[in-house]
N, C-alpha and C positions, 0 to 999 in steps of 0.2 A: 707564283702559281702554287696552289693546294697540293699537295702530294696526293700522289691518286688512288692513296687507299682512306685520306680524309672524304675525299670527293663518294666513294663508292659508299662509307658511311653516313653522309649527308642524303645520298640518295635512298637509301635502305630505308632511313627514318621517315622520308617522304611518302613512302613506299607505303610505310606499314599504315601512316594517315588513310592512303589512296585506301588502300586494303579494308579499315574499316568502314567505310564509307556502305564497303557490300555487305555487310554487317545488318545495316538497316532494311535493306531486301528480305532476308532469312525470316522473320514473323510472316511474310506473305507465301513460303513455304506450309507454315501449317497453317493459316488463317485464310479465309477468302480477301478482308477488308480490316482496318484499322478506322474506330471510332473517331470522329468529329472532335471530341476532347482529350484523348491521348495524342491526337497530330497537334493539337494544339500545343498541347505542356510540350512535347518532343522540340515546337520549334523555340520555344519560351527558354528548353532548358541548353539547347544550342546557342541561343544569344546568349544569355548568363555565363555560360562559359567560355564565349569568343571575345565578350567587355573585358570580364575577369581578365583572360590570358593577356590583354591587349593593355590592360590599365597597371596590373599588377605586376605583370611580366615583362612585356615589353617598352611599356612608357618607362616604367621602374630605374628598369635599365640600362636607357637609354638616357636617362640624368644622371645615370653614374658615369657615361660615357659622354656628352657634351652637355649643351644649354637649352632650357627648356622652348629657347627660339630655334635652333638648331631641329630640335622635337618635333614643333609647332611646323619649320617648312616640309621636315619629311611627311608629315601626318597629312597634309595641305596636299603634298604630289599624287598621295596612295589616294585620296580622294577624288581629286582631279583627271588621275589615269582611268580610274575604275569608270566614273562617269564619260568621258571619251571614249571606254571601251564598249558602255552599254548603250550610249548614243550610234556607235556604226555598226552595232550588231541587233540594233531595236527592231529591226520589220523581218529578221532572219526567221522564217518558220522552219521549225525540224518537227516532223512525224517519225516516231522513236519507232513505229512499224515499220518504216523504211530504211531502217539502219543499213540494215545489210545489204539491200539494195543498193545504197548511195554507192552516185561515183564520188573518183577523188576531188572534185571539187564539192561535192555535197561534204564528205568526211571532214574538209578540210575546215568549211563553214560551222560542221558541229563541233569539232575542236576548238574553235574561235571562241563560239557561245559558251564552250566548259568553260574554258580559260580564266573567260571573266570573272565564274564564280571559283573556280579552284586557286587558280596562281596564286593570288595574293596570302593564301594560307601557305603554299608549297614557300613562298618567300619567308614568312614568317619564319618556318623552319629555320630554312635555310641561316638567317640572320640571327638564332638562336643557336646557331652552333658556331659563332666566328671566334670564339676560345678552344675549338674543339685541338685539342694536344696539348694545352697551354696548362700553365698553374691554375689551382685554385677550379677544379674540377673535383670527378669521383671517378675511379678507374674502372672501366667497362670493358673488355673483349680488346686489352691490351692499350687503351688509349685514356687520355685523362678528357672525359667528355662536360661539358658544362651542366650545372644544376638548371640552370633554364632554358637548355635544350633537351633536357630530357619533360621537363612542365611543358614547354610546347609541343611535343610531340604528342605526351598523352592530350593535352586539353584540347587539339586539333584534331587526333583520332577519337576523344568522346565526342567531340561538337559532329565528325563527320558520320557517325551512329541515325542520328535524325535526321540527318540532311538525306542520309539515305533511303532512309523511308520516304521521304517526303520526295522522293524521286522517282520511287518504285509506285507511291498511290497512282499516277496518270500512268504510269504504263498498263499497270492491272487493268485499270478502266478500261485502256485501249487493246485489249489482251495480249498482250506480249506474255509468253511464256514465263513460269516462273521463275525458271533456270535464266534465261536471260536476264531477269531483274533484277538479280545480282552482279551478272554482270556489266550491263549497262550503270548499274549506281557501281561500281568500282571506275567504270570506263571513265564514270562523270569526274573522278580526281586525281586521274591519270597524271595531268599538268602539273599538279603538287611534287614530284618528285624532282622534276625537271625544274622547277620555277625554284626549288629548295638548292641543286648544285647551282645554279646561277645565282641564287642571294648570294651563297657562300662563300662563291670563287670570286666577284666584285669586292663584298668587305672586307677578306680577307687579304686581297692588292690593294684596297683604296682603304685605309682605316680609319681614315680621317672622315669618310664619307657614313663610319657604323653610325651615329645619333643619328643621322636622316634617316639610314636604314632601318633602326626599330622603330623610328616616327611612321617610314611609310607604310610599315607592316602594321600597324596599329592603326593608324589612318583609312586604312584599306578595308581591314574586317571590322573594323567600329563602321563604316559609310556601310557595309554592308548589311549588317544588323540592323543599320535604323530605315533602308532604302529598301530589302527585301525582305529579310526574314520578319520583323514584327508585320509590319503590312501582310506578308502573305499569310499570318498565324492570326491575327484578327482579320482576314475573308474568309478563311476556312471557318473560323469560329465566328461569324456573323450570325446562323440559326440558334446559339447556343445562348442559355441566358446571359444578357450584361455583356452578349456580343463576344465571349469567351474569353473577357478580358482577366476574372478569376483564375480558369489553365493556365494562362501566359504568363502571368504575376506569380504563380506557383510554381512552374518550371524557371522563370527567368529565377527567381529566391532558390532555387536548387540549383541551380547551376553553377551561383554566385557560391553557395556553403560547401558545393566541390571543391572548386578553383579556387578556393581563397587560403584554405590551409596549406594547400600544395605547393603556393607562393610562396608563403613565409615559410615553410621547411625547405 
C-alpha cells in the first residue's frame, strides 16, 4: 500500500483538476451569456487537449511500460466501462434547480451521472503518478514526482476550464445563481480526486497491471471526446456557418499546439 502522504498528494492533484473545473463558471460572473462560437472552440479546445494528453502522454507511456496489445485491452475496458456506465444512468434526469432540495437518493443518482464524465479523468491522474517517489522524476514539495504526472494534471485542469462552462451555460438558462455556478461545475469533478487515489493505490500493488492502466485511462477520455464533447460542440454550433465545424477545427488545432510541447519537454 501507498504511504499516506503519497496518497494525500495524488489526491491534492485531483483536487486542483476538480477545482478548475469552477474556473469555467467565473465569465458568467461578469457576463450574462457566452456566444455560440466561443462554446464551440472551448469544447473543440478541450478535446485537443484530452487526445493530446491521452496519445501523447498516456498511450506513450504506457509502451514503455508493456505491449501495445496490453494497451490496446486496457483502452477496450475504459471504453467498454464508460459505455455500461452511460447505458444505466441514460433515462436519469437531474434538474440542477433541485440540487439542494434532493434527497439522498436523488444526490446519490447525481453523483452517479458526474462520475461517468469525471472518473475516468480522476484515474488518468491517478495512473500518472504511479512513479510518484521513485527515480527519474523532478522534486517537488519533498518528493520526486513524475514529469507526466505533473502534464496530466495541467492538461486535465485546462480541458476542465471548458467543461466548466459548458456546464454553467444550462444552469444560467435555468437561473441558478451565479455563485452556485461555480459551485456546481467544481461539484461536477468532485469524483476526479477520489477516482485519482484509486488509480494510484491499484497500480501501485498491481504493477503489472500499469499498461492496462494507461490504456484505460486513454481509452476512457478518447470514447469520451469522440461520444460527447465533438457531438455536443457541433449541436451547439449547428446555427453557425458550416455547422461550427471552423470553431471546433480551431480549438481542437489549439489544443493539440498546447499539449504537444508539454509532452516532449
Amino acid at each position: 500500500m501507498a504511504p499516506l502522504e503519497n496518497l494525500v498528494v495524488v489526491f491534492l492533484a485531483g483536487l486542483v483538476t476538480a477545482l478548475a473545473t469552477g474556473l469555467g463558471a467565473l465569465p458568467f460572473l461578469f457576463f450574462e451569456e457566452i456566444g455560440d462560437r466561443w462554446t464551440v472552440a472551448l469544447w473543440g479546445l478541450a478535446s485537443g487537449i484530452m487526445v493530446s494528453a491521452s496519445l501523447f502522454g498516456l498511450v506513450d507511456e504506457g509502451l514503455a511500460e508493456g505491449t501495445p496489445v496490453e494497451i490496446a485491452i486496457g483502452m477496450a475496458a475504459g471504453v467498454v466501462l464508460v459505455v455500461i456506465a452511460h447505458e444505466v444512468l441514460l433515462d436519469v434526469d437531474i434538474d440542477p434547480r433541485e440540487y439542494e432540495q434532493a434527497d439522498f437518493t436523488k444526490l446519490v443518482l447525481i453523483l452517479g451521472v458526474l462520475t461517468v464524465h469525471s472518473f475516468p479523468e480522476g484515474i488518468a491522474v491517478g495512473v500518472s503518478f504511479a512513479d510518484l517517489g521513485l527515480a527519474g522524476g523532478i522534486e517537488l514539495l519533498g518528493l520526486t514526482v513524475p514529469l507526466l504526472a505533473i502534464f496530466m494534471t495541467v492538461a486535465i485542469s485546462i480541458h476542465n476550464v471548458p467543461e466548466g462552462t459548458a456546464i454553467a451555460i444550462p444552469l444560467r438558462a435555468m437561473g441558478v445563481s451565479k455563485g452556485r455556478m461555480v459551485w456546481w461545475a467544481v461539484f461536477s469533478s468532485l469524483p476526479q480526486p477520489i477516482g485519482a487515489v484509486i488509480a494510484f493505490a491499484f497500480v501501485r500493488t498491481a504493477r503489472a497491471f500499469l499498461p492496462y492502466g494507461f490504456g484505460f485511462a486513454a481509452g476512457a477520455m478518447i470514447y469520451l471526446v469522440l461520444s460527447e464533447f465533438i457531438p455536443e460542440a457541433l449541436s451547439i454550433g449547428e446555427p453557425l456557418p458550416y455547422g461550427g465545424r471552423r470553431e471546433l477545427v480551431a480549438g481542437v488545432v489549439v489544443g493539440i499546439a498546447v499539449m504537444v510541447p508539454l509532452a516532449f519537454i
